[in-house]
KEVOPA-274810 format. One record per residue (C-alpha): chain; x, y, z; residue in one letter; residue number from 1. Coordinates in steps of 0.2 Angstrom, whole numbers, plus 5000, padded with zeros to 4 digits. Layout:
BEGIN
<drengu chain="A" east="X" north="Y" up="Z" res="a" n="NUM"/>
...
END
This chain:
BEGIN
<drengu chain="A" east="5085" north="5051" up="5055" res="x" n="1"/>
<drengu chain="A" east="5099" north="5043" up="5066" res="x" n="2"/>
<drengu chain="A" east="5097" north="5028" up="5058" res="x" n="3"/>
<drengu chain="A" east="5099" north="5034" up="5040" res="x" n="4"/>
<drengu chain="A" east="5116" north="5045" up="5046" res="x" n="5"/>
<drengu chain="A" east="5121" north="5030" up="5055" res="x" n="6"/>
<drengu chain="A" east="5120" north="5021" up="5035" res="x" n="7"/>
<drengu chain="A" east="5129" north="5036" up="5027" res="x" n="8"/>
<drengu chain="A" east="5143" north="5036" up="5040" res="x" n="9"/>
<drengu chain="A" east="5146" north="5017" up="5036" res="x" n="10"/>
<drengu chain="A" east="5144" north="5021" up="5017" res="x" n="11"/>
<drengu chain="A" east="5155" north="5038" up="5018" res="x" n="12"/>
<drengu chain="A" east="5169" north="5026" up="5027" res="x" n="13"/>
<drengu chain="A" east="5172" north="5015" up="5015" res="x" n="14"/>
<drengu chain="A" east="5175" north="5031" up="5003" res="x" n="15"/>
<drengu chain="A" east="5185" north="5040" up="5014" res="x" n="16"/>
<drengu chain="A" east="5199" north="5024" up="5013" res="x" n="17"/>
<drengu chain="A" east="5198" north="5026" up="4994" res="x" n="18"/>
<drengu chain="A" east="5201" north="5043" up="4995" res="x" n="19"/>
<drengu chain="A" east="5213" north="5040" up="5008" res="x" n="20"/>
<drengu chain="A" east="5223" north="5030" up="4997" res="x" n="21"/>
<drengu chain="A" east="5220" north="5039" up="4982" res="x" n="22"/>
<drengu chain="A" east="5223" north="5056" up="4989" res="x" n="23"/>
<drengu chain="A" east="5209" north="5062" up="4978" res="x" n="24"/>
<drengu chain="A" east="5193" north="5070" up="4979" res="x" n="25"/>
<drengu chain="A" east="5179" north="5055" up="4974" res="x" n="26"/>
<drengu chain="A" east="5165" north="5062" up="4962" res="x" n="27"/>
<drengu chain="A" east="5157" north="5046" up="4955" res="x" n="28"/>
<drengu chain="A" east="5157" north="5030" up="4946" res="x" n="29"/>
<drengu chain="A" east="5162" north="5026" up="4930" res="x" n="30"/>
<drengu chain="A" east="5152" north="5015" up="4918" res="x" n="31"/>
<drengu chain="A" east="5163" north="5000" up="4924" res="x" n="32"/>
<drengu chain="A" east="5161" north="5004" up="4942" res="x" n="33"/>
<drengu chain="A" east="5176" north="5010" up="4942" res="x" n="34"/>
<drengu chain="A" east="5180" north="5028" up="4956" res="x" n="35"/>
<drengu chain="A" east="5179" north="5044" up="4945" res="x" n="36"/>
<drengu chain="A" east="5188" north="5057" up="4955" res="x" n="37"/>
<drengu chain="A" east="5187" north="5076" up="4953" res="x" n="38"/>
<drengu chain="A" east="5197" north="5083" up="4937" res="x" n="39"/>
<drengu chain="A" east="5212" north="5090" up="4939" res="x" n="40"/>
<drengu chain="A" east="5212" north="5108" up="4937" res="x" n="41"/>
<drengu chain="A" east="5197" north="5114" up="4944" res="x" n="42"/>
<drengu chain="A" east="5180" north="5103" up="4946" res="x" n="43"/>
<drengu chain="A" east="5164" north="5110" up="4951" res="x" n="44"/>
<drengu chain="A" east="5159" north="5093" up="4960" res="x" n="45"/>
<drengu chain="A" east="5178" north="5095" up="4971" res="x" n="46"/>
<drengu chain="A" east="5168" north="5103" up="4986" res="x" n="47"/>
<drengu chain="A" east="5155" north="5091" up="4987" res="x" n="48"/>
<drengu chain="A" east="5164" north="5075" up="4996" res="x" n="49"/>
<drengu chain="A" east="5173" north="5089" up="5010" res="x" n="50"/>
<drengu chain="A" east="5155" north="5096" up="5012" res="x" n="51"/>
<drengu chain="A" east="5149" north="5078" up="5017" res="x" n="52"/>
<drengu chain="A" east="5161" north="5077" up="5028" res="x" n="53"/>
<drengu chain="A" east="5157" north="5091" up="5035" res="x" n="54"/>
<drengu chain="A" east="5139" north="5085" up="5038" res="x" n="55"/>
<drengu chain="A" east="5145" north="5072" up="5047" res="x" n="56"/>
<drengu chain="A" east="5155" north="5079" up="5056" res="x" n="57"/>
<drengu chain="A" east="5141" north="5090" up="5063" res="x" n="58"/>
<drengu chain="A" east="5130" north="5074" up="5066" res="x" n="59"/>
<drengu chain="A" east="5142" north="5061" up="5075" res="x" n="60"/>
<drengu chain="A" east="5155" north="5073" up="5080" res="x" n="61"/>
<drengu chain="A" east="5169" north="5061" up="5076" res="x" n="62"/>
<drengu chain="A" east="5184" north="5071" up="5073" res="x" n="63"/>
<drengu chain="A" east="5189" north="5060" up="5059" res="x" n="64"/>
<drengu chain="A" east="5178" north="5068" up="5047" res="x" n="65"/>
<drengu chain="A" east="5182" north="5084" up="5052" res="x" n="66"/>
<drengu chain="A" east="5201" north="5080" up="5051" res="x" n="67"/>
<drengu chain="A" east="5193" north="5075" up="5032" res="x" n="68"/>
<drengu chain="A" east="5186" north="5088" up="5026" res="x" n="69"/>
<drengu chain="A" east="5199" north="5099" up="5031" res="x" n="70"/>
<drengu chain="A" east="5213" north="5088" up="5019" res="x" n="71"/>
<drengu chain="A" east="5203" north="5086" up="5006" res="x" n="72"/>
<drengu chain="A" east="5195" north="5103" up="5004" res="x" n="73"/>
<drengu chain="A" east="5214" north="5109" up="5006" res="x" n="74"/>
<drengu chain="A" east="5217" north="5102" up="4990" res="x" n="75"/>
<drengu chain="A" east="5208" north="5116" up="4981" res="x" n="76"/>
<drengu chain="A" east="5209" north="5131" up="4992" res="x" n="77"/>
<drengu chain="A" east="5217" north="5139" up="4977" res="x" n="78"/>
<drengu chain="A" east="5204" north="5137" up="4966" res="x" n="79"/>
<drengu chain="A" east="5198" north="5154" up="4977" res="x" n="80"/>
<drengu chain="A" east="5208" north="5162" up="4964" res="x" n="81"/>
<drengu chain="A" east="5200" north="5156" up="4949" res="x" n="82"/>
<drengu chain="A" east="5189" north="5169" up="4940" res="x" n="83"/>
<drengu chain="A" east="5187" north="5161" up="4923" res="x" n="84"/>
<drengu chain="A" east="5171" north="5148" up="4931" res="x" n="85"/>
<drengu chain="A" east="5156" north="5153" up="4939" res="x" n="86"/>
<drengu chain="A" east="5156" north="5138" up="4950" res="x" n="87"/>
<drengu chain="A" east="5164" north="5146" up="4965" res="x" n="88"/>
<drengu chain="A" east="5149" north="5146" up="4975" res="x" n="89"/>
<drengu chain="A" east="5147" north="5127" up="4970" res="x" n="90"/>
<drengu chain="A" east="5165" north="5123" up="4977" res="x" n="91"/>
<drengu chain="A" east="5165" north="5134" up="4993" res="x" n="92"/>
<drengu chain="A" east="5149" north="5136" up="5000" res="x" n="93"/>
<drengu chain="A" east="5148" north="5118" up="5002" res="x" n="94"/>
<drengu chain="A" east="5168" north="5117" up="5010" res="x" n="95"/>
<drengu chain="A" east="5173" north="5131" up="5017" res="x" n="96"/>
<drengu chain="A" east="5157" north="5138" up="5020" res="x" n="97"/>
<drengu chain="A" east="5151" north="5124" up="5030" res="x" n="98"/>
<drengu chain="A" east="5166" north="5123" up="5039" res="x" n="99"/>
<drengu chain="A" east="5166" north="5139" up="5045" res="x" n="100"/>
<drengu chain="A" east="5148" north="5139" up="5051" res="x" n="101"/>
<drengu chain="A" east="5152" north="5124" up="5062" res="x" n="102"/>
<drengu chain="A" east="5170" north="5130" up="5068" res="x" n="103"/>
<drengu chain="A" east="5171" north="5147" up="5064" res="x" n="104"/>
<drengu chain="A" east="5187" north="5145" up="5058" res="x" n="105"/>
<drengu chain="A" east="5192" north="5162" up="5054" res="x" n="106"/>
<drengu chain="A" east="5204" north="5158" up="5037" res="x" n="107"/>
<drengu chain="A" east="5188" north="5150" up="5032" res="x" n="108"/>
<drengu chain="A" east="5181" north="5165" up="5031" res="x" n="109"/>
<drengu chain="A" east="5197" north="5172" up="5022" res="x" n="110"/>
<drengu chain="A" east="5194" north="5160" up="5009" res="x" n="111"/>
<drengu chain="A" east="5175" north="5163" up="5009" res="x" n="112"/>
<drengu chain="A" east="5177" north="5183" up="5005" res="x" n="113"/>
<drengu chain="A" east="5192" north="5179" up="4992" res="x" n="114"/>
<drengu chain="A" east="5181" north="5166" up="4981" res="x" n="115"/>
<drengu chain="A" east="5165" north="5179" up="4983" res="x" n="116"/>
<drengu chain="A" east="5179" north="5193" up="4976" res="x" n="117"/>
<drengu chain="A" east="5184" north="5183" up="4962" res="x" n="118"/>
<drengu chain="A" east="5165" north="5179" up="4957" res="x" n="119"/>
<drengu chain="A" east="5162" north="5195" up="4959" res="x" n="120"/>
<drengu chain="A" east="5171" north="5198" up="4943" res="x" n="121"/>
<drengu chain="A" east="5160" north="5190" up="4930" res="x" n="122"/>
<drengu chain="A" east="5147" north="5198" up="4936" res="x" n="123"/>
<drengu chain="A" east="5140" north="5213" up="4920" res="x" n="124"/>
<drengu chain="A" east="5129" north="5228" up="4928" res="x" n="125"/>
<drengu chain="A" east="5122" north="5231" up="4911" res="x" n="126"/>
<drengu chain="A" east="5120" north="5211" up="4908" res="x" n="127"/>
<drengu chain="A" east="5113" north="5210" up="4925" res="x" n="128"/>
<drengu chain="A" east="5120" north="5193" up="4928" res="x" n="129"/>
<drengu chain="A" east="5135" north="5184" up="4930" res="x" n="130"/>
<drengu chain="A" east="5142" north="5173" up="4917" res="x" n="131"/>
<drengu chain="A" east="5143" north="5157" up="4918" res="x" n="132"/>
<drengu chain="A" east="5155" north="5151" up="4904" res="x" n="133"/>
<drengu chain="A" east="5170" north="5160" up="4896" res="x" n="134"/>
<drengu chain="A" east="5170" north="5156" up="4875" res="x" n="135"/>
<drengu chain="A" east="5185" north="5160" up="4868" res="x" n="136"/>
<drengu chain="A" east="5190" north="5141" up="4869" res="x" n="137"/>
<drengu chain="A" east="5181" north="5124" up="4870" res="x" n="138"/>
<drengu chain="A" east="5164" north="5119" up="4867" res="x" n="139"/>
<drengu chain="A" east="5157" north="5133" up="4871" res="x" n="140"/>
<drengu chain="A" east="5167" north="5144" up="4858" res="x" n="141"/>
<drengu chain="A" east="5160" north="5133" up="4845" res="x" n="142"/>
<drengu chain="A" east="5140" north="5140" up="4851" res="x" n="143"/>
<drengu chain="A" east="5141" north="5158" up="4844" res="x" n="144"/>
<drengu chain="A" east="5137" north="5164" up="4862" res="x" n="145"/>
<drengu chain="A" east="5144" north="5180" up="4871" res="x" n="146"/>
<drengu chain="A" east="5138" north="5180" up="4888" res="x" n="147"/>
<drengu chain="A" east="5129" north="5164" up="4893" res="x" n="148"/>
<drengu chain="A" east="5121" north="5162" up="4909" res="x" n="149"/>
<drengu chain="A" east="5113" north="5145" up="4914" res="x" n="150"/>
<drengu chain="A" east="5101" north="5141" up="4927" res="x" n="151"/>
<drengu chain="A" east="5114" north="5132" up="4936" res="x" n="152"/>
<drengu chain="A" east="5122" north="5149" up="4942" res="x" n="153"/>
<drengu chain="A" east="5107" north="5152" up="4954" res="x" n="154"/>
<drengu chain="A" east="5116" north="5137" up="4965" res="x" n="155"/>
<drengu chain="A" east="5131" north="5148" up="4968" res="x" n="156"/>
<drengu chain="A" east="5124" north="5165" up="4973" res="x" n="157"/>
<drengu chain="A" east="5121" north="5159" up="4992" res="x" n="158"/>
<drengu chain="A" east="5143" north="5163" up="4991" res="x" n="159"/>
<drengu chain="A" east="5137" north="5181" up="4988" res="x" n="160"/>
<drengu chain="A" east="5125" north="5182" up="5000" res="x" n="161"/>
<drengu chain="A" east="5135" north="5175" up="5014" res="x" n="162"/>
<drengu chain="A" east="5151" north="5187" up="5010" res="x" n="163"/>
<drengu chain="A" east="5138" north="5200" up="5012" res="x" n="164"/>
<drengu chain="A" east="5136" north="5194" up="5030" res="x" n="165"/>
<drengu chain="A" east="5153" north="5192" up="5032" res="x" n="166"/>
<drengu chain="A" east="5161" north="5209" up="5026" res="x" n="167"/>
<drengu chain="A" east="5143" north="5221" up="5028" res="x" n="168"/>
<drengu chain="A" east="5146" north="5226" up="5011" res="x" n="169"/>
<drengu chain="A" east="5130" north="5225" up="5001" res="x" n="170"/>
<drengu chain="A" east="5138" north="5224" up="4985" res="x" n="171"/>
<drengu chain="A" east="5139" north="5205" up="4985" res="x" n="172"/>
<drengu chain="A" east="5120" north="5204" up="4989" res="x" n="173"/>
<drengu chain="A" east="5114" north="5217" up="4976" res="x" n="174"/>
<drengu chain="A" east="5126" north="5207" up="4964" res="x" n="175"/>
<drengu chain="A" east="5116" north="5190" up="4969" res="x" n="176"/>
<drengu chain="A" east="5097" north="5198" up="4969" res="x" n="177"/>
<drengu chain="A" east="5099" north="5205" up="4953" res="x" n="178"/>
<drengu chain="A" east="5107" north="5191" up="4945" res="x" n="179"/>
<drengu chain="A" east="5092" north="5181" up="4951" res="x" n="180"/>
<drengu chain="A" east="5078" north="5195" up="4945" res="x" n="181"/>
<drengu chain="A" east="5086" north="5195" up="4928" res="x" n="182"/>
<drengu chain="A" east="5085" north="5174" up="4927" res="x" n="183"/>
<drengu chain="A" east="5068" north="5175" up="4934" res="x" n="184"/>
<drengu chain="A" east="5064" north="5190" up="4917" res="x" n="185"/>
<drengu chain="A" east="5071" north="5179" up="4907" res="x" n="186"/>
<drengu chain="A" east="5074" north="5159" up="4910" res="x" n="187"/>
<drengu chain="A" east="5057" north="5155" up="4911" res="x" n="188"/>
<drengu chain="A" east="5042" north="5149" up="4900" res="x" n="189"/>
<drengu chain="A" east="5024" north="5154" up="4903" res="x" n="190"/>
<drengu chain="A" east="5023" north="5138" up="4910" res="x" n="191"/>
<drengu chain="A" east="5037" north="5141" up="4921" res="x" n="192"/>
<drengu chain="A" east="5049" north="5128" up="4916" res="x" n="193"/>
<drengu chain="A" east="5067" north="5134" up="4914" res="x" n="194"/>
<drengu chain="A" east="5078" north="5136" up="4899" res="x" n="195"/>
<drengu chain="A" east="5096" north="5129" up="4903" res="x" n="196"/>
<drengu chain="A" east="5105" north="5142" up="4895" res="x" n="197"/>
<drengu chain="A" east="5100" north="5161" up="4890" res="x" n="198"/>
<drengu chain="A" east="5114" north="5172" up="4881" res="x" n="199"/>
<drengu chain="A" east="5115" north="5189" up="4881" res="x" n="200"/>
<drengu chain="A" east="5121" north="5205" up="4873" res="x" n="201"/>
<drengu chain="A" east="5136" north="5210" up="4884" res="x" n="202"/>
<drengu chain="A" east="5135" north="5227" up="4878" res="x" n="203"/>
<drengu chain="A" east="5117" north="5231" up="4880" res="x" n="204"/>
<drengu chain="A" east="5111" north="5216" up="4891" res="x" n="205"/>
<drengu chain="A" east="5100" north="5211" up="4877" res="x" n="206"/>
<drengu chain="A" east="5094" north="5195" up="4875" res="x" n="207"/>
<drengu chain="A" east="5102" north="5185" up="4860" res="x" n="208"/>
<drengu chain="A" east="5096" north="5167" up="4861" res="x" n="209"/>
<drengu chain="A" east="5087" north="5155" up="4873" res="x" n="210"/>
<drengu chain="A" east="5095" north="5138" up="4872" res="x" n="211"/>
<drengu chain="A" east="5101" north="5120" up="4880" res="x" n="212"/>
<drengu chain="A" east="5119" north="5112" up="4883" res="x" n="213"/>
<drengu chain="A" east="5108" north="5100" up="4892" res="x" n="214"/>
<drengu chain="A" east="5094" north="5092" up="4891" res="x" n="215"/>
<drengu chain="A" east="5084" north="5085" up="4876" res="x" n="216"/>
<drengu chain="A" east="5081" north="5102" up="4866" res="x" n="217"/>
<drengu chain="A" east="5081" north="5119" up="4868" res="x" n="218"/>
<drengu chain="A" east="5063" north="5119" up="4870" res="x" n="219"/>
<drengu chain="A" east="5062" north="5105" up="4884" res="x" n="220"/>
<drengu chain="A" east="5063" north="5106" up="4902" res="x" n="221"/>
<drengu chain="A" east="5079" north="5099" up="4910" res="x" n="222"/>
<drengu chain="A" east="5074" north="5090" up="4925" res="x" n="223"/>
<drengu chain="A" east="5092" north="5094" up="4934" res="x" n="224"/>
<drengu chain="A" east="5090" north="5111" up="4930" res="x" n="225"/>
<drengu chain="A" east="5072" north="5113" up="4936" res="x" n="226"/>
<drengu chain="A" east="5078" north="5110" up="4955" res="x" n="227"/>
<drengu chain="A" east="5092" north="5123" up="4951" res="x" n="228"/>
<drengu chain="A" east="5078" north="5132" up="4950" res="x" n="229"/>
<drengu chain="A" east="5067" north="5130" up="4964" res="x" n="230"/>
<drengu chain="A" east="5083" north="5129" up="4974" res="x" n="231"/>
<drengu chain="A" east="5090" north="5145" up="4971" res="x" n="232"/>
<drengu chain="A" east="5075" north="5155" up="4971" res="x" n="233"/>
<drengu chain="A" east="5071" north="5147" up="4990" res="x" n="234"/>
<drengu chain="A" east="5088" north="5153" up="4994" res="x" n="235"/>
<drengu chain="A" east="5087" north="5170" up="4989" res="x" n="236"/>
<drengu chain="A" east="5071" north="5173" up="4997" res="x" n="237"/>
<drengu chain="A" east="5079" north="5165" up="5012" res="x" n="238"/>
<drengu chain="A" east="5092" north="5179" up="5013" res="x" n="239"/>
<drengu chain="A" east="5082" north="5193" up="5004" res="x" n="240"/>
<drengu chain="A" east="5064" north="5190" up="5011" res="x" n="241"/>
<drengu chain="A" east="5057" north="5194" up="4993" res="x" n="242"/>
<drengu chain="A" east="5040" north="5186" up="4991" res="x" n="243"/>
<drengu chain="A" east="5043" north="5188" up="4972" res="x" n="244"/>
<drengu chain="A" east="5058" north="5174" up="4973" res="x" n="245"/>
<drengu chain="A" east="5049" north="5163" up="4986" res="x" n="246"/>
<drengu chain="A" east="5032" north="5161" up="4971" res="x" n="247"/>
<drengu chain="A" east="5043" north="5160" up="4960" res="x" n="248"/>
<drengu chain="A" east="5052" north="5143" up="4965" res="x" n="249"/>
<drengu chain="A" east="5033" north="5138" up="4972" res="x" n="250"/>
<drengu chain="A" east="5029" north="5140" up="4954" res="x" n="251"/>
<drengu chain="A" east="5045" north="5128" up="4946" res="x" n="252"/>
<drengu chain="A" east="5039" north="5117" up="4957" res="x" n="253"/>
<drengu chain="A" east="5021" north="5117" up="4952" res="x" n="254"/>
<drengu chain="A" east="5028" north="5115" up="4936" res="x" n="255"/>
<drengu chain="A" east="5038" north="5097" up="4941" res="x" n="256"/>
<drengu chain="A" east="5024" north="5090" up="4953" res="x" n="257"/>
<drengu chain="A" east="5011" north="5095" up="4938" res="x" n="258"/>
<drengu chain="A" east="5021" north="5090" up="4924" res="x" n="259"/>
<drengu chain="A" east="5013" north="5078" up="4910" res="x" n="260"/>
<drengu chain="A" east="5026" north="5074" up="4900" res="x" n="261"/>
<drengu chain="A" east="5024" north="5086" up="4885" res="x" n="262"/>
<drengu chain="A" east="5036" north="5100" up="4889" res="x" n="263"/>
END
């Protein structure tokens, strides 16, 4: 283990003088090898470099990293505002919400609660879930949907349970275990593989068409969000001890260990 942190912190260096440089959040390469930073705007990779830092921050405890996340993920604390995306818990939980559990800085925890409140707003009682995208504009207004919600969201519902922890107000929680009880309805196949995307009836919580913005076909199993799956559920039992949602990601990932290639 030492050894394989010892590699990443000589790997994450030579990013962090790009970034230095760049002043901008590094996401990826592009086909040419070239840095892709996080879009302008809002980006729902823009907490994952900061998160890292983090990390190692927590392993080396070399200030540098710490001094790192904190610039970088200063760069979007505003996003804690944005309630037009469902990525909240993408963006902070992995930023703020590992930066507070190491330092306990308490405007972490602000920023926490505020991104939890403005998550809070997509959630539907009579849907049952929160939304994922908006579709009045873009390509999803062009897919006939009303309220989707994709498999992906599971990932940000560990920002509700924490701001549950944080305030002692259960709403978050209940919000988070019931978006998860109404995926685990209605995501999955008999062979437990997930659909990406299930749209529903926002006046009735019915649902109105099982479909894919990823993957091969609506009727395939995309492999990215299979471990959506098998993550979130994991972390929902973890704050909610339900058995149900612990089986549940046991049987996603039965599903991906079994998996012959005809799904």
């Amino acid at each position: 283990i030492t050894k394989k942190i010892e590699l990443a912190e000589q790997q994450l260096t030579l990013l962090l003088a790009d970034a230095d440089k760049a002043n901008k959040i590094p996401r990826t390469l592009d086909a040419n090898g070239n840095m892709h930073w996080t879009r302008d705007g809002f980006d729902w990779t823009e907490g994952f470099f900061p998160g890292t830092c983090w990390y190692l921050y927590e392993s080396t405890k070399d200030v540098k990293w710490k001094i790192a996340a904190e610039k970088f993920q200063t760069q979007f604390e505003s996003h804690k505002k944005n309630t037009f995306n469902h990525d909240l818990g993408f963006v902070f939980s992995s930023s703020y919400g590992n930066g507070y559990r190491i330092t306990k800085n308490n405007h972490y925890k602000e920023v926490l609660i505020e991104a939890a409140n403005s998550l809070m707003t997509r959630f539907s009682p009579t849907v049952g879930s929160l939304k994922s995208w908006d579709v009045n504009n873009g390509w999803q207004a062009e897919r006939d949907w009303e309220f989707p919600v994709i498999i992906d969201n599971m990932m940000n519902l560990e920002l509700l349970y924490k701001a549950s922890i944080l305030t002692d107000d259960s709403k978050y929680k209940n919000a988070a275990t019931t978006h998860a009880k109404t995926t685990m309805k209605n995501h999955f196949r008999t062979d437990n593989s997930s659909f990406h995307v299930v749209d529903y009836n926002p006046n009735n919580g019915e649902v109105r068409s099982k479909q894919t913005a990823q993957g091969y076909a609506d009727s395939s199993a995309w492999a990215r969000g299979q471990a959506w799956g098998i993550y979130g559920f994991t972390l929902c039992y973890r704050y909610t001890k339900n058995a149900e949602f612990l089986e549940q990601a046991q049987n996603i990932a039965d599903f991906v260990t079994n998996y012959n290639g005809t799904t």
